[in-house]
Each structure stands twice: as C-alpha cells, then as structure tokens.
TORMI-268295 format. One record per atom (N, C-alpha, C): residue in three letters; x, z, y. Coordinates in steps of 0.02 Angstrom, whole numbers, plus 50000, padded with zeros to 5 digits. Example, Ala and Ser with C-alpha at 12.3 -4.5 7.8 and 13.67 -1.06 7.14 Angstrom:
BEGIN
ALA506605039049716 ALA506155039049775 ALA506605039049835 SER506425035449888 SER506845035749947 SER506455039450002 
END
This chain:
BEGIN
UNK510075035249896 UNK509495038649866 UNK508895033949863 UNK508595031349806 UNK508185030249789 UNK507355031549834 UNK507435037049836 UNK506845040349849 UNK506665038149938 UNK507245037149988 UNK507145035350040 UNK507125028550057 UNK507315023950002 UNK507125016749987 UNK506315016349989 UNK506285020849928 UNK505555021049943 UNK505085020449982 UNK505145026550011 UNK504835029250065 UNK504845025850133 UNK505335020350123 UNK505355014350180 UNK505085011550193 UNK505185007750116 UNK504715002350067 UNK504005003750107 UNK503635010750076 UNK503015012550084 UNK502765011950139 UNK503365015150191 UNK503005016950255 UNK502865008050303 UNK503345002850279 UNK503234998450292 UNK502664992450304 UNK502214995050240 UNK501884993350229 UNK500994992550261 UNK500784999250299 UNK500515001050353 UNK500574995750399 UNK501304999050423 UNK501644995850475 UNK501614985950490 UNK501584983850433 UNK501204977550434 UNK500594976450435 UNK500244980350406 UNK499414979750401 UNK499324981950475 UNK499474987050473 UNK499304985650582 UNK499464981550622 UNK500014978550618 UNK500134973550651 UNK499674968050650 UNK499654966050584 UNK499054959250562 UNK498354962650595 UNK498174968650593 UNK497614972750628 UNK497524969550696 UNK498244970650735 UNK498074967250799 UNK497914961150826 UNK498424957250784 UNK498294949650779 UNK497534946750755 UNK497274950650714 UNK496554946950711 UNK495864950350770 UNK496194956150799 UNK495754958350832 UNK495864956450907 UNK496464952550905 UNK496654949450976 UNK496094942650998 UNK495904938250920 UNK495314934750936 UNK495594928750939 UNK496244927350972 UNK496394919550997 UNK496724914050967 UNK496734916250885 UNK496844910150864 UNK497254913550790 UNK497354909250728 UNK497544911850678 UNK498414910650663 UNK498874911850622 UNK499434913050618 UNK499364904850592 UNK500074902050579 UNK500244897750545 UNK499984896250468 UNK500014901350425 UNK499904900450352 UNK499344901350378 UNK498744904150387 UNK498214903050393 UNK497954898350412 UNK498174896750461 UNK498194886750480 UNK498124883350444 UNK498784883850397 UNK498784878250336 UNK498094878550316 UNK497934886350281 UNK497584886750240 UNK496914883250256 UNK496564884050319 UNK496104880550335 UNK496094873650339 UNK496734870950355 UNK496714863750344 UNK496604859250289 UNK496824865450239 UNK496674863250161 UNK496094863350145 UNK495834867550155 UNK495284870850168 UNK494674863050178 UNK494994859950232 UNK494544854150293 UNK494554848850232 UNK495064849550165 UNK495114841150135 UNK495274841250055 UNK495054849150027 UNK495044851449981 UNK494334855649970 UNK493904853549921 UNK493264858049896 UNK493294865449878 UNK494004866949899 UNK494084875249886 UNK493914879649926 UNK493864886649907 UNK493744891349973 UNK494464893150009 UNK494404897350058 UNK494984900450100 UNK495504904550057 UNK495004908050012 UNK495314915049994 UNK495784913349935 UNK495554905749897 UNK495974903249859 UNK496524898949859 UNK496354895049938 UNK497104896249952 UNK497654897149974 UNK497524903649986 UNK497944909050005 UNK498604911149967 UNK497834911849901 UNK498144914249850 UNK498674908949786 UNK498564901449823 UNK498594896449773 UNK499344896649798 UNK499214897449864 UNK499974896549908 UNK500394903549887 UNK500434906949913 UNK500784914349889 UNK501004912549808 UNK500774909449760 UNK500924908149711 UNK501474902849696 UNK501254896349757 UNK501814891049753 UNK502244895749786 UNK502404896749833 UNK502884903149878 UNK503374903949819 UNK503134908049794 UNK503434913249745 UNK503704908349690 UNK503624904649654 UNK503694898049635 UNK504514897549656 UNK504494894949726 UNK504934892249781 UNK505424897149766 UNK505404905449778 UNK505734910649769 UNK506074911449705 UNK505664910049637 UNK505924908449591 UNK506654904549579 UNK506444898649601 UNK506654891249601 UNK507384895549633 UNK507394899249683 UNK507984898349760 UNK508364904449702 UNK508014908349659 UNK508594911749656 UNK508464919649678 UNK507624920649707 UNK507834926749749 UNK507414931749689 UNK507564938049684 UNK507354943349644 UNK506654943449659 UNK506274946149614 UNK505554949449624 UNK505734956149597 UNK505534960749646 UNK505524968349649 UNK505054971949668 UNK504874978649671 UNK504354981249706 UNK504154979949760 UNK504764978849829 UNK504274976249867 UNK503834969949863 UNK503954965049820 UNK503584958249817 UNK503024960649790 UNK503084965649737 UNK502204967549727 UNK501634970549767 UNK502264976849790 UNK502094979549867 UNK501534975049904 UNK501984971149920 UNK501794965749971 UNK501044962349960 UNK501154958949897 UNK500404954949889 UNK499934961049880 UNK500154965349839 UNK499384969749838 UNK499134976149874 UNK499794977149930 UNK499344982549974 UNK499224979350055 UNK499574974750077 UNK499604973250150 UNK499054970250145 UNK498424964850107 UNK497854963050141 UNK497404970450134 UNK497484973750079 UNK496834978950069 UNK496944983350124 UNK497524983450150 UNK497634990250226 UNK497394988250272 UNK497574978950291 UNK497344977850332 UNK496374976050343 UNK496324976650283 UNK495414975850274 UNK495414985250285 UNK495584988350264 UNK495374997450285 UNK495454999150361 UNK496034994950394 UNK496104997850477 UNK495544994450488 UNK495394987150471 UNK494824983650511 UNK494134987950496 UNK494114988450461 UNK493424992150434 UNK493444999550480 UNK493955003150514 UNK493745009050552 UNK493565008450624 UNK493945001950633 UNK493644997450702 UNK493905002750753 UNK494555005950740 UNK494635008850803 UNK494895004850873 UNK495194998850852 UNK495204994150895 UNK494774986850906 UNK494524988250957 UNK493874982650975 UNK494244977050967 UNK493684971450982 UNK493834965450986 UNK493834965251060 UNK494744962351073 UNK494654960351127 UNK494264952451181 UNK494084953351245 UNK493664948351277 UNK494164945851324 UNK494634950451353 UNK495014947651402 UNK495654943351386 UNK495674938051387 UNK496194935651371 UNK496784937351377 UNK497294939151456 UNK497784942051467 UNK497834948651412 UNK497454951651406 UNK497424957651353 UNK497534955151309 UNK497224949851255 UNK497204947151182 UNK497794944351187 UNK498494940051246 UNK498794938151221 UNK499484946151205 UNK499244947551273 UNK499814954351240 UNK499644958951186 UNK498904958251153 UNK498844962651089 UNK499194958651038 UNK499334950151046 UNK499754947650976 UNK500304948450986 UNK500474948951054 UNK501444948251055 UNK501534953551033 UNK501114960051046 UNK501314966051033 UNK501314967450946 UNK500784963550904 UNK500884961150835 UNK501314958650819 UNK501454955150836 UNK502054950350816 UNK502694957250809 UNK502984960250869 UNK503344965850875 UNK503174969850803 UNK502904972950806 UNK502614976650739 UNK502684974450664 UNK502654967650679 UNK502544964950608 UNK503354962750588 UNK503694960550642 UNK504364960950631 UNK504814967450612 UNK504574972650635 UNK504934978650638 UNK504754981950578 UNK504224978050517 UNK503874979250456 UNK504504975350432 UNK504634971250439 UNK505324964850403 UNK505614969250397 UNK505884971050442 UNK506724974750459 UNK506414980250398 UNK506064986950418 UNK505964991250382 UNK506194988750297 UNK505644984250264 UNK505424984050201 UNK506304979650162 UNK506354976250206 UNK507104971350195 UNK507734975950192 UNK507704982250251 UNK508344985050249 UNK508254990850181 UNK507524991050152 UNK507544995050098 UNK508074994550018 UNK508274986150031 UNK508284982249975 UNK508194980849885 UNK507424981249919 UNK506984983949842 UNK506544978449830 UNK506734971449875 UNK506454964349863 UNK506034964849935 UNK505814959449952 UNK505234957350002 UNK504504952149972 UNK504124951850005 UNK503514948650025 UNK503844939850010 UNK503714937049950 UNK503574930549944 UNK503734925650002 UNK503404925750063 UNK503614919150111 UNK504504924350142 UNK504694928050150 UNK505134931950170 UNK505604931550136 UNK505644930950074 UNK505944930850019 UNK506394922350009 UNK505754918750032 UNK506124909150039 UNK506404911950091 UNK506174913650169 UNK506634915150207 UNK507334916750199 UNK507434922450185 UNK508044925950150 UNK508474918350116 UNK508074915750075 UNK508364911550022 UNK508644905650060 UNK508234902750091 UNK508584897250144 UNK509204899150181 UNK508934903950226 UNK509374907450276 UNK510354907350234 UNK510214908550157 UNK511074911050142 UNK511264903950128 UNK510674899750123 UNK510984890250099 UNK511304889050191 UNK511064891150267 UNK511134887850309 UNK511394893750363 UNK512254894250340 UNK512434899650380 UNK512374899450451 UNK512504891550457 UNK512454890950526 UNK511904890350594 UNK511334894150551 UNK510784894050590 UNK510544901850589 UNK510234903750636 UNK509824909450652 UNK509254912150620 UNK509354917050598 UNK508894920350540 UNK507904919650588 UNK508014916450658 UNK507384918850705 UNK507394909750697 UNK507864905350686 UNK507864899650700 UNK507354896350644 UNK507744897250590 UNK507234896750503 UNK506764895850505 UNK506604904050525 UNK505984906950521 UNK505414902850571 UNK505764902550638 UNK505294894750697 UNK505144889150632 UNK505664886350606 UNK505724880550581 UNK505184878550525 UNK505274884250465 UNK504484886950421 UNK504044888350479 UNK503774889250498 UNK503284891950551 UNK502924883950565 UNK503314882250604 UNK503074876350648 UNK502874869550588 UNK503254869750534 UNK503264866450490 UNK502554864550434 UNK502414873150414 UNK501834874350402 UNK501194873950440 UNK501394875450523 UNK500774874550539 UNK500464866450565 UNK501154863250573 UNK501064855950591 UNK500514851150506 UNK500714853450475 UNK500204850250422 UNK499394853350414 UNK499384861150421 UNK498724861450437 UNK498514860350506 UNK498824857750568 UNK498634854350599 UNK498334847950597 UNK498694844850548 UNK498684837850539 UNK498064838750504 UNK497774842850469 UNK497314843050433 UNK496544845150468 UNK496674845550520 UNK496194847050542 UNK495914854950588 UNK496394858450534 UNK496174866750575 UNK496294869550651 UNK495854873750655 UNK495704874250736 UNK496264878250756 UNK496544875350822 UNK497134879250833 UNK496894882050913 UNK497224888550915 UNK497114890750974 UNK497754893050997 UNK497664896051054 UNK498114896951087 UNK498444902051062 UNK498184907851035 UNK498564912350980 UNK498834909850926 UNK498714904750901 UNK499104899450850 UNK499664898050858 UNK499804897950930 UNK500204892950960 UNK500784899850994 UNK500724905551012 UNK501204909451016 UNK501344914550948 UNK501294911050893 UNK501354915850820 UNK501754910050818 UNK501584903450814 UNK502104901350779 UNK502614898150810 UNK502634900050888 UNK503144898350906 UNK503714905150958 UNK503264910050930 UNK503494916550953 UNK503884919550925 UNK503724920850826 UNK503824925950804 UNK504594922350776 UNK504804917150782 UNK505584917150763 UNK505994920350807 UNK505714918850873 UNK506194923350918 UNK505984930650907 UNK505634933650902 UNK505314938650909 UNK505784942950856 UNK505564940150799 UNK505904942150729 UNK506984943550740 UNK507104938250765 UNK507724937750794 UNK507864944950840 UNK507564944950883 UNK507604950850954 UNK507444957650908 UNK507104958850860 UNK507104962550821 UNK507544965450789 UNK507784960750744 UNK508344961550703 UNK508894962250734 UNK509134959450798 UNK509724962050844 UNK509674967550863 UNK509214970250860 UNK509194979550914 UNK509464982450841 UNK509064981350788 UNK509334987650740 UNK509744984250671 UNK510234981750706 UNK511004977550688 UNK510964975050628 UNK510154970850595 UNK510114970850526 UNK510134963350523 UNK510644960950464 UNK510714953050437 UNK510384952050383 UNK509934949050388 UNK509274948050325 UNK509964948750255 UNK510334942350272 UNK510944938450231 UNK511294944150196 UNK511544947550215 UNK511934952650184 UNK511474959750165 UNK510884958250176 UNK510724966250119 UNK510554962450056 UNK510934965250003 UNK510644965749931 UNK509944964549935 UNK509604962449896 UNK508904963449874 UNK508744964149781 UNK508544971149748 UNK508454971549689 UNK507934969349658 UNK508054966949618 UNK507354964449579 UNK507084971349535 UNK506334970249499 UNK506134977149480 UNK506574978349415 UNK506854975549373 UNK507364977649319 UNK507884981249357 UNK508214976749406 UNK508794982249418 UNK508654988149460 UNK508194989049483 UNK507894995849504 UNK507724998949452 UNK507174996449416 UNK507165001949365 UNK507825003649329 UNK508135000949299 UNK508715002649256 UNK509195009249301 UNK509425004749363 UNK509655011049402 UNK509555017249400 UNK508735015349430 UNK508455023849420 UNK508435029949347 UNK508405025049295 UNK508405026949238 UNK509185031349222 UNK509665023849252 UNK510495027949224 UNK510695033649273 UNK510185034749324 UNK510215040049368 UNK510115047149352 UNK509415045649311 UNK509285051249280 UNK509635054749219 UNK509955047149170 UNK510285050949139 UNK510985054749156 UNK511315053349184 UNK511645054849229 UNK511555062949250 UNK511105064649275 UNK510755070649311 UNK510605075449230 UNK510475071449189 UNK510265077749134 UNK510935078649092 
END
C-alpha cells in the first residue's frame, strides 16, 4: 500500500529534523558536511548557505552519475528537513546545552534519531536524501564492506578536507563523524534492514504505479 509508504516517508522526516535539532543545540561542534562547508567557506568568496547548496547539487550529480533514482523522498529531503529543523529551533523547547557530559550525550542521542530517520525513509522505498542515496550507490559497488563502514569512510573523508581547509573542529565534529557509521550500522541491525536490497523508486515509477492502481480500482 502506497499510502503507508507514505506516511513513513512523512513521518520520517520530523524525525530527522529533530535529530539535527539536537545536534545543533548540543553546541560542540558541527557534522562533517558542514565542516566541509566551512572550509570552503575559509578559501572560497562564497557564503555558507551556498555551499550547501552547491554541494547537495554535486551530490545529486554523483547520484545521477551511480545510477540511483530520484523520487519523492529526494525532494522530501532537500525541501522539508532544513525548514523543520529551522521551526523546532525557533520553539526553543530545548535549550542550549552548557554542560558538556550532557552536550555529548544530546549528539549521540542525535545521531540515534537521525539514523532511525534512514531506516524509516529508506525502508519506505520511495528514494532517499541525496548524500544517502551515493551511500546506497557505493554500498551495492562494495559488497564486501559494511553499510556503517562506507558511511565512516564518506564521513571521515569529507571532513578531512574541510579540515584541511581550515574549519573549526570540535569535539562534536569528531564523534559525528566518527560515530554515526557505527551508529547507523547498530541501527540498521536491530530492525533487520539492508540499505542494498530495498528497491528504491524513482518519482515516474511511483507515479505510474499509483496511477495503474487506480485504474485498476475503477
């Protein structure tokens, strides 16, 4: 059923924006792609916000290139997970934390969340989120590695050049991107999901589906 794809899809989507909620309100340091981004940032006359967006574009590019579908969730993805996560921040029900021991368990506990957004939106298979999507794409070129292994490998990869570039790394820097492959991994083992083997539709073959569904029904 269609309709509970959906409703996966959707509910997923939150479910990441809170997560990223915690991670920036934890205080101690920014994710990997954000890394980059500032490093570019340190040796390029551009702003932040462009490239973000310059990247998400090569991304998708990359996704192109590999082969992987663009579907609703890839639209999903770019255009509701920053605006949710700018609406939780804006109600400020969670402070900024001061205590460190606290700020590092508010990211691990992000990290958790934001993985369990993967699983959700991935086991929908109605497409994923651009950097998720190369994931996926790599992952079926390199059977012999760990869907949490990859994911370290992009991680550390990306953030080693906006290192190199200059951007400030903190110690929350430093358990995102060397956390969330395992993290993502320990995830995906509890609720028995292989990135590799779910289908992912692009938005034609969803729509069409849904369409021969209906006729079907009338």
């Amino acid at each position: 059923m269609y309709s509970k794809r959906f409703i996966r899809l959707l509910i997923s989507m939150p479910v990441f924006a809170f997560g990223a909620t915690l991670s920036i309100q934890s205080g101690i340091g920014v994710n990997a792609w954000d890394t980059f981004a500032l490093g570019i940032t340190n040796v390029l006359p551009i702003q932040y916000g462009t490239v973000v967006l310059l990247t998400g574009i090569f991304v998708l590019f990359i996704d192109i290139i590999l082969k992987q579908p663009i579907g609703f969730g890839t639209l999903l993805d770019i255009m509701i997970i920053g605006k949710t996560t700018d609406l939780f921040l804006s109600f400020e029900f969670i402070p900024q934390i001061t205590s460190l021991p606290l700020a590092i368990i508010l990211l691990i506990t992000s990290l958790f969340i934001q993985s369990f957004g993967v699983y959700l939106y991935t086991s929908a298979g109605l497409s994923v989120g651009p950097r998720d999507a190369m994931l996926i794409a790599i992952a079926k070129k390199s059977n012999h590695m760990s869907i949490g292994t990859i994911k370290a490998i992009i991680e550390i990869s990306v953030f080693i050049i906006g290192f190199m570039l200059g951007a400030p790394v903190g110690i929350g820097t430093l358990i995102c991107v060397f956390g969330i492959g395992f993290i993502l991994q320990f995830t995906l083992k509890i609720f028995h999901l292989d990135l590799r083997k779910v289908k992912q539709e692009s938005l034609l073959e969803t729509t069409v589906q849904i369409f021969s569904k209906q006729k079907v029904y009338e």
